[in-house]
Backbone as CSV, one residue per row, in Angstrom:
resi,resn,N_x,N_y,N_z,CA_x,CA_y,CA_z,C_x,C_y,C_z
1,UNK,-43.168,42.687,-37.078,-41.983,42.648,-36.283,-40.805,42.184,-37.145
2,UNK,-39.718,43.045,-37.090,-38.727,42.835,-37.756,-37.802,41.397,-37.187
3,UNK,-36.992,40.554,-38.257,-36.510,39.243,-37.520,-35.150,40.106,-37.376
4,UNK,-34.068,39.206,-36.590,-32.679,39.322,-36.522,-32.120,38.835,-37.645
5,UNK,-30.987,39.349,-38.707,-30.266,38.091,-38.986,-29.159,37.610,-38.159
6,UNK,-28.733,36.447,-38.433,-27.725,35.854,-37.556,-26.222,36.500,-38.093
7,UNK,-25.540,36.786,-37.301,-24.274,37.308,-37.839,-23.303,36.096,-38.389
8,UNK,-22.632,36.459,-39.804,-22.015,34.965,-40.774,-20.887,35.432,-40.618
9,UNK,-20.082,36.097,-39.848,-18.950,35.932,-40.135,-18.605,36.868,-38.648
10,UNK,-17.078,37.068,-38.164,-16.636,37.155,-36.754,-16.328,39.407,-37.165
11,UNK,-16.041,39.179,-38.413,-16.100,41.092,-38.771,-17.115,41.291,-39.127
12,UNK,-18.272,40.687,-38.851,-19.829,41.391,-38.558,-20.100,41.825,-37.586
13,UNK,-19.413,41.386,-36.132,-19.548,41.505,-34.506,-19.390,43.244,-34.385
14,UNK,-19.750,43.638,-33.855,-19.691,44.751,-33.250,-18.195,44.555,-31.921
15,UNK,-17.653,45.668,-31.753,-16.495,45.660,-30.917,-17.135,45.335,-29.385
16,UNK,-18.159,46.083,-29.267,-18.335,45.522,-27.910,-19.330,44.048,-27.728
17,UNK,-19.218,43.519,-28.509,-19.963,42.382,-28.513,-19.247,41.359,-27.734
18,UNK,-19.882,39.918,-26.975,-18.793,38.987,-26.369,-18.936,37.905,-26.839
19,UNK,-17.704,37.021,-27.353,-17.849,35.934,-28.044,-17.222,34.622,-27.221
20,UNK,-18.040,33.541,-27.620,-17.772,32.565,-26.929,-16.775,31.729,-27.552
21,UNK,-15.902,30.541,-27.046,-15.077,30.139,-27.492,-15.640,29.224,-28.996
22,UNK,-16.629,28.459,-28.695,-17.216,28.074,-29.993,-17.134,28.509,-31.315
23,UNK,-17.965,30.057,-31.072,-17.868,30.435,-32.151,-16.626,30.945,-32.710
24,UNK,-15.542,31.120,-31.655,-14.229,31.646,-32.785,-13.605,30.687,-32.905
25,UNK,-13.676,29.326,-32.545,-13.527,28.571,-33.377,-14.201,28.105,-34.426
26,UNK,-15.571,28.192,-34.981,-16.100,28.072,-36.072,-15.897,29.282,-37.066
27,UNK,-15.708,30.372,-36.558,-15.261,31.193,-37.347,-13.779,31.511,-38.368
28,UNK,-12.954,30.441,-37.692,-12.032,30.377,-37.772,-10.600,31.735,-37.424
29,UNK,-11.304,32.565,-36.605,-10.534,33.991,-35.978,-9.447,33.490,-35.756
30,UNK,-9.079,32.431,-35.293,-8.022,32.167,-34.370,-7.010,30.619,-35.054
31,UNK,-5.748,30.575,-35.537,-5.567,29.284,-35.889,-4.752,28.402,-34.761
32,UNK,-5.588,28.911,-33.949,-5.725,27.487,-32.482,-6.481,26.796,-32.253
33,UNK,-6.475,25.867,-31.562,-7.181,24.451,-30.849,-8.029,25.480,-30.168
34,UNK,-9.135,25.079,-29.179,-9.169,25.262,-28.097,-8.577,25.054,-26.842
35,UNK,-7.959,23.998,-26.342,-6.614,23.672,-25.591,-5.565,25.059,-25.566
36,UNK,-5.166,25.310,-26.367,-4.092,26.169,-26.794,-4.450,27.861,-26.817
37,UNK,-6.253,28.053,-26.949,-6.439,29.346,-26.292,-6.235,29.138,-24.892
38,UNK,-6.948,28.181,-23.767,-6.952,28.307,-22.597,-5.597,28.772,-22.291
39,UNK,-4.403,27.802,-22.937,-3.000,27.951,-22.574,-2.422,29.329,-22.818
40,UNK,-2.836,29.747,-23.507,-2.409,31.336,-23.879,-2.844,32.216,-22.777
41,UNK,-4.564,32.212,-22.455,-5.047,32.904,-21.680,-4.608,32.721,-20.322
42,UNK,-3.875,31.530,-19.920,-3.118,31.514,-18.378,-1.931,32.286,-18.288
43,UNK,-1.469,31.823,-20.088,0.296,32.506,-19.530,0.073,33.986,-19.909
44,UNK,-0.962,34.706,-20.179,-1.146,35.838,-20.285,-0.913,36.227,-21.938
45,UNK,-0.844,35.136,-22.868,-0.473,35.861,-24.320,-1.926,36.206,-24.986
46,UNK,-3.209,35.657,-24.565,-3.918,35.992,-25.068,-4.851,36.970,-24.284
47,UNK,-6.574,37.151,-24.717,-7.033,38.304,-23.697,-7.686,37.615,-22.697
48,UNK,-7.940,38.061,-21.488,-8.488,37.624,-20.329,-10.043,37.114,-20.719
49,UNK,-10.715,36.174,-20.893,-12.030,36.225,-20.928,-13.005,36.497,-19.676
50,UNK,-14.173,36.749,-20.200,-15.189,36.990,-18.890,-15.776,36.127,-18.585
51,UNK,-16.217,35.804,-17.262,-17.227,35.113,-16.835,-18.540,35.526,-16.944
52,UNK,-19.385,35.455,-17.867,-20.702,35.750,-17.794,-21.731,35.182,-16.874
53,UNK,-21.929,33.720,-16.538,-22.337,32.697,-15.344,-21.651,31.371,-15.473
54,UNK,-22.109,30.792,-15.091,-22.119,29.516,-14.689,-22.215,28.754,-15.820
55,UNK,-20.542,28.325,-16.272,-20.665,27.277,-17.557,-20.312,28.567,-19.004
56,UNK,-20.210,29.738,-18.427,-20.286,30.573,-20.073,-19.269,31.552,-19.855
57,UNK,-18.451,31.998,-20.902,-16.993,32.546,-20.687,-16.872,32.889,-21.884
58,UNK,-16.815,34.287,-21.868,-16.581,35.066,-23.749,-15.638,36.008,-23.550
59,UNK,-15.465,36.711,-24.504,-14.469,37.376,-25.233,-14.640,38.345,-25.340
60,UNK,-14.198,39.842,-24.958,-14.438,41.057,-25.804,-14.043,41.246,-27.239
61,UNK,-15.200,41.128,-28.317,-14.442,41.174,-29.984,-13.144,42.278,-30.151
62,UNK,-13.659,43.085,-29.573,-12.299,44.156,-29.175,-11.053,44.031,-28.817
63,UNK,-10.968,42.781,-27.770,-9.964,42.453,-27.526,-9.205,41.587,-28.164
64,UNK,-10.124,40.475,-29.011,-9.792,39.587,-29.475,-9.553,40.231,-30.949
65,UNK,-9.905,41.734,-31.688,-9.540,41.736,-32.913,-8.190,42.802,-32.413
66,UNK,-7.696,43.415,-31.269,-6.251,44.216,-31.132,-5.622,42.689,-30.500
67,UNK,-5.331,41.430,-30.370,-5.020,40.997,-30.200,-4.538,40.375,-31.631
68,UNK,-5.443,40.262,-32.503,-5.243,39.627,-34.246,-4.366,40.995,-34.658
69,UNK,-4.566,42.057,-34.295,-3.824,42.919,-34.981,-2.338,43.364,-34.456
70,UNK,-2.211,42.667,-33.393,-0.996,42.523,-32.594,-0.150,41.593,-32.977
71,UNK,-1.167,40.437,-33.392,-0.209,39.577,-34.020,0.226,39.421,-35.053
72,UNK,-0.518,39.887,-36.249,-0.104,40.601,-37.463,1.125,41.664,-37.303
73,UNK,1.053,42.379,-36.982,2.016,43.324,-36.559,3.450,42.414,-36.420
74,UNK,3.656,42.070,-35.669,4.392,41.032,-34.905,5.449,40.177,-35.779
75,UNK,4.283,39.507,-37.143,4.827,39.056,-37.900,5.450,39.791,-39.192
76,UNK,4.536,40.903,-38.607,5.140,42.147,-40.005,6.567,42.277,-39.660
77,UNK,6.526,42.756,-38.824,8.227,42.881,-37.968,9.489,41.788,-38.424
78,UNK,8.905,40.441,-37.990,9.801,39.522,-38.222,9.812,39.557,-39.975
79,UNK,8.936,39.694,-40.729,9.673,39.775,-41.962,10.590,40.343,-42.168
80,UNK,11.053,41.878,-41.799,11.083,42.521,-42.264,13.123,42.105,-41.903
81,UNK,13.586,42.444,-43.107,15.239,41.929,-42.923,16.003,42.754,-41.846
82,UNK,17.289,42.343,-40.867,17.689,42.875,-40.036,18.940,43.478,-40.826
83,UNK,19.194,44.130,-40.068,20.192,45.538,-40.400,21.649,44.227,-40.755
84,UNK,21.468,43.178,-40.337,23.104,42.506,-40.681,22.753,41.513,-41.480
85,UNK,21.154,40.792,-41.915,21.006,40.397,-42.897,21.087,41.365,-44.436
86,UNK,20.871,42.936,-44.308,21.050,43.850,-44.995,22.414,43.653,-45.348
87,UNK,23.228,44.084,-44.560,24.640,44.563,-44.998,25.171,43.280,-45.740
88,UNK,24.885,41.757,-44.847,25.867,40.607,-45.938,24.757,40.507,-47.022
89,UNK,23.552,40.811,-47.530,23.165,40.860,-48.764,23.619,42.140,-49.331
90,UNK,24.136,42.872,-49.420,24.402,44.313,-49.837,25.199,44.064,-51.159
91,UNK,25.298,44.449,-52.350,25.846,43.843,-53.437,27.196,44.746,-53.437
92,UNK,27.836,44.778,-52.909,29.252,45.689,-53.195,30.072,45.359,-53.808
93,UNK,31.336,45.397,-54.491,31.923,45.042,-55.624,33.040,45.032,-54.817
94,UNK,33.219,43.377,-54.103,34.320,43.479,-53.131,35.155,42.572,-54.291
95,UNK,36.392,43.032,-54.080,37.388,42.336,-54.902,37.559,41.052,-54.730
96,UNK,37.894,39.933,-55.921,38.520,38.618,-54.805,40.451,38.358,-54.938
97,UNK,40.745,38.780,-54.031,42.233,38.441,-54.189,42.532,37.357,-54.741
98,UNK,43.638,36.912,-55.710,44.040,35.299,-55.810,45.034,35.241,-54.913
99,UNK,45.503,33.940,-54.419,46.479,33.477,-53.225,47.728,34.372,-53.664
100,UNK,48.433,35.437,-53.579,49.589,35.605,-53.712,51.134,35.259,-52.654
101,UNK,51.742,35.624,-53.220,53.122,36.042,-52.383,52.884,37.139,-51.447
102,UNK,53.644,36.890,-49.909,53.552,38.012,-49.072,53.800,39.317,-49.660
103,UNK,54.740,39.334,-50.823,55.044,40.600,-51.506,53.591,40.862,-52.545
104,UNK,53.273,40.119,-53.150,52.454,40.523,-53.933,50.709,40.636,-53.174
105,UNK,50.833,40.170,-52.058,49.721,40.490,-51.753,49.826,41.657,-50.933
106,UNK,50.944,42.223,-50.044,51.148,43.414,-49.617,50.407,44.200,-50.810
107,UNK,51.035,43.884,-51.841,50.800,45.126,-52.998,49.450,45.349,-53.748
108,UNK,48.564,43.994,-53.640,47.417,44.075,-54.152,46.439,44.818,-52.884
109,UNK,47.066,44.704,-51.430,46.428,45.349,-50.249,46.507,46.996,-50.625
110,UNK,47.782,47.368,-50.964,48.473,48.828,-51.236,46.972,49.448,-52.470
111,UNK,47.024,48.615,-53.385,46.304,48.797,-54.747,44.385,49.064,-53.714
112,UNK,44.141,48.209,-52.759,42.921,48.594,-52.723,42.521,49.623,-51.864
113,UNK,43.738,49.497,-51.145,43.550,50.794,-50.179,43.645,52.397,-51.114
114,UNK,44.023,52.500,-52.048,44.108,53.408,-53.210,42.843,53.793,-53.727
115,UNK,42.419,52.408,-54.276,40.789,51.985,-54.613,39.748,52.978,-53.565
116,UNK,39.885,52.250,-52.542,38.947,52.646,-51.585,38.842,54.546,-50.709
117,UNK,40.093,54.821,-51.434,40.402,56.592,-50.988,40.996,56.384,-49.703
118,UNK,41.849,54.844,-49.094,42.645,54.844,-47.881,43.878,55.511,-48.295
119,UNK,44.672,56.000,-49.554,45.670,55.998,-49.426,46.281,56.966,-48.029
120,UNK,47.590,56.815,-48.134,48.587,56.676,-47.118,48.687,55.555,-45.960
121,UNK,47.046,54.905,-45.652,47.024,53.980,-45.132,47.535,52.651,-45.644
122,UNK,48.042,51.723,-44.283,48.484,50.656,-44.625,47.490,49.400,-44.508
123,UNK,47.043,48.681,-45.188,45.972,47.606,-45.087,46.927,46.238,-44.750
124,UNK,46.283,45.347,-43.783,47.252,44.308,-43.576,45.975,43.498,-43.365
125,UNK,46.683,42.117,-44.476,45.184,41.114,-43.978,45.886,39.967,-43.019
126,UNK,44.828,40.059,-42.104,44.931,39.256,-40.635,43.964,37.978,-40.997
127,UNK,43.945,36.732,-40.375,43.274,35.587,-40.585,41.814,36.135,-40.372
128,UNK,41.529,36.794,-39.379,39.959,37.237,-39.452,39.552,38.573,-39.834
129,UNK,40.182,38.980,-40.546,39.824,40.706,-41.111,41.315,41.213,-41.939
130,UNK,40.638,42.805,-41.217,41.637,43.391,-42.335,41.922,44.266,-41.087
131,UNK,43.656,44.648,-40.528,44.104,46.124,-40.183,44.240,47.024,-40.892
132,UNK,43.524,48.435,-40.655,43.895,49.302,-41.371,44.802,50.223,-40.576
133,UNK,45.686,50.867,-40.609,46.785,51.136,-40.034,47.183,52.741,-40.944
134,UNK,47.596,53.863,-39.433,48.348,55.109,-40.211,49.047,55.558,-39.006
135,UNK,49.892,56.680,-39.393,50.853,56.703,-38.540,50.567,56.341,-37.258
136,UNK,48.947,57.435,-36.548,48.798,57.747,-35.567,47.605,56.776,-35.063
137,UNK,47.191,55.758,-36.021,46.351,54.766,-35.090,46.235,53.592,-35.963
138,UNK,45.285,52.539,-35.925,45.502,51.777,-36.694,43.825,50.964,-36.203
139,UNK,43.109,50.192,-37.001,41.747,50.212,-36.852,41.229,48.769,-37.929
140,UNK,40.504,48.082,-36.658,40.808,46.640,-37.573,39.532,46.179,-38.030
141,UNK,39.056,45.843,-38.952,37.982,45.803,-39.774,37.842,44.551,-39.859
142,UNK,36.903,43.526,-39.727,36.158,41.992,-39.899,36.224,41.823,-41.127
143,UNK,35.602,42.997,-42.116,35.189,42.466,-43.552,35.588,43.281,-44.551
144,UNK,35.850,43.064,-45.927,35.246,44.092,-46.650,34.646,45.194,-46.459
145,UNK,33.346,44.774,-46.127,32.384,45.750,-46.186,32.370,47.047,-44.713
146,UNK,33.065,46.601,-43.729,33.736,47.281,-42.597,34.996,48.211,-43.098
147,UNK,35.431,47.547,-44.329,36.706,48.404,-44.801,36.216,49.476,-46.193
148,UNK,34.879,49.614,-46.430,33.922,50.374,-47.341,33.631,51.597,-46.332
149,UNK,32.972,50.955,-45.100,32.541,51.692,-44.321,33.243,52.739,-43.733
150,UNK,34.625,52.126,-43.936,35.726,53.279,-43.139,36.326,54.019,-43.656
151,UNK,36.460,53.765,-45.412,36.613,54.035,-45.963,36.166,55.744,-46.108
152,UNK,34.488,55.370,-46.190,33.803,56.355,-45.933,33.745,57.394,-45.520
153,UNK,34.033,56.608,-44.055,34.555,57.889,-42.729,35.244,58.339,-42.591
154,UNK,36.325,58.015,-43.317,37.571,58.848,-43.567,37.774,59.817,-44.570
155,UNK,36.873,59.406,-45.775,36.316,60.494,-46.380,35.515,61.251,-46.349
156,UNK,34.766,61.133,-45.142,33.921,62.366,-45.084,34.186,63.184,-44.105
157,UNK,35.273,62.817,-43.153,35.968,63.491,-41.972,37.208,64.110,-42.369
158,UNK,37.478,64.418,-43.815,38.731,64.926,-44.122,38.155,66.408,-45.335
């Protein structure tokens, strides 16, 4: 008669197998307490366990490994940089003005709007951005990199 071996680890389980809270905590599947599964499993973040009888309550491995892979996922996501941590890391070669004269900084505005393919437009710097301004409208930009962007669009719409 052939013996069993004992299964050594929690990705030996078969998917439909049911695991008890013990062992995924000795297995270490989970980096929770026990306290803190129950709490999950009320507010619904973790999987429903079964009642098998009286005193015994397991797990579908199934559920409990799309639940590990949910949460992996999850954190994959949050790495991953957001579209406005993108843009203020974006290395663009924004100029730095020195403090000028209203005249001379008009003119260093004139000079980048040139730079940037705004000409005919008028650039005016406002305490929180930049207006960009032409005959027939005028369009106010936060940053630099809002005044790249429009830049853009104005060159590719002409």
């Amino acid at each position: 008669m052939s013996q069993l071996k004992p299964l050594t680890s929690f990705d030996s389980l078969p998917d439909v197998a049911l695991i008890q809270l013990r062992p995924l905590l000795n297995y270490k599947v989970l980096p929770y307490s026990a306290t803190t599964i129950w709490r999950k499993c009320r507010s619904n973040e973790f999987p429903q366990p079964i009642k098998v009888s009286k005193g015994v309550t397991a797990w579908v491995v199934s559920d409990v490994r799309k639940y590990l892979q949910d949460i992996s996922q999850r954190n994959a996501d949050k790495s991953k940089p957001s579209p406005r941590t993108l843009a203020s890391e974006a290395k663009i070669n924004q100029p730095v003005l020195p403090p000028l004269s209203k005249a001379g900084q008009s003119q260093s505005l004139q000079l980048l709007a040139n730079e940037l393919g705004l000409a005919g437009h008028e650039i005016h710097k406002l305490h929180d951005g930049f207006l960009v301004c032409q005959a027939n409208y005028a369009k106010f930009c936060a940053n630099y990199e809002d005044l790249v962007i429009l830049a853009k669009t104005i060159g590719a719409s002409k």
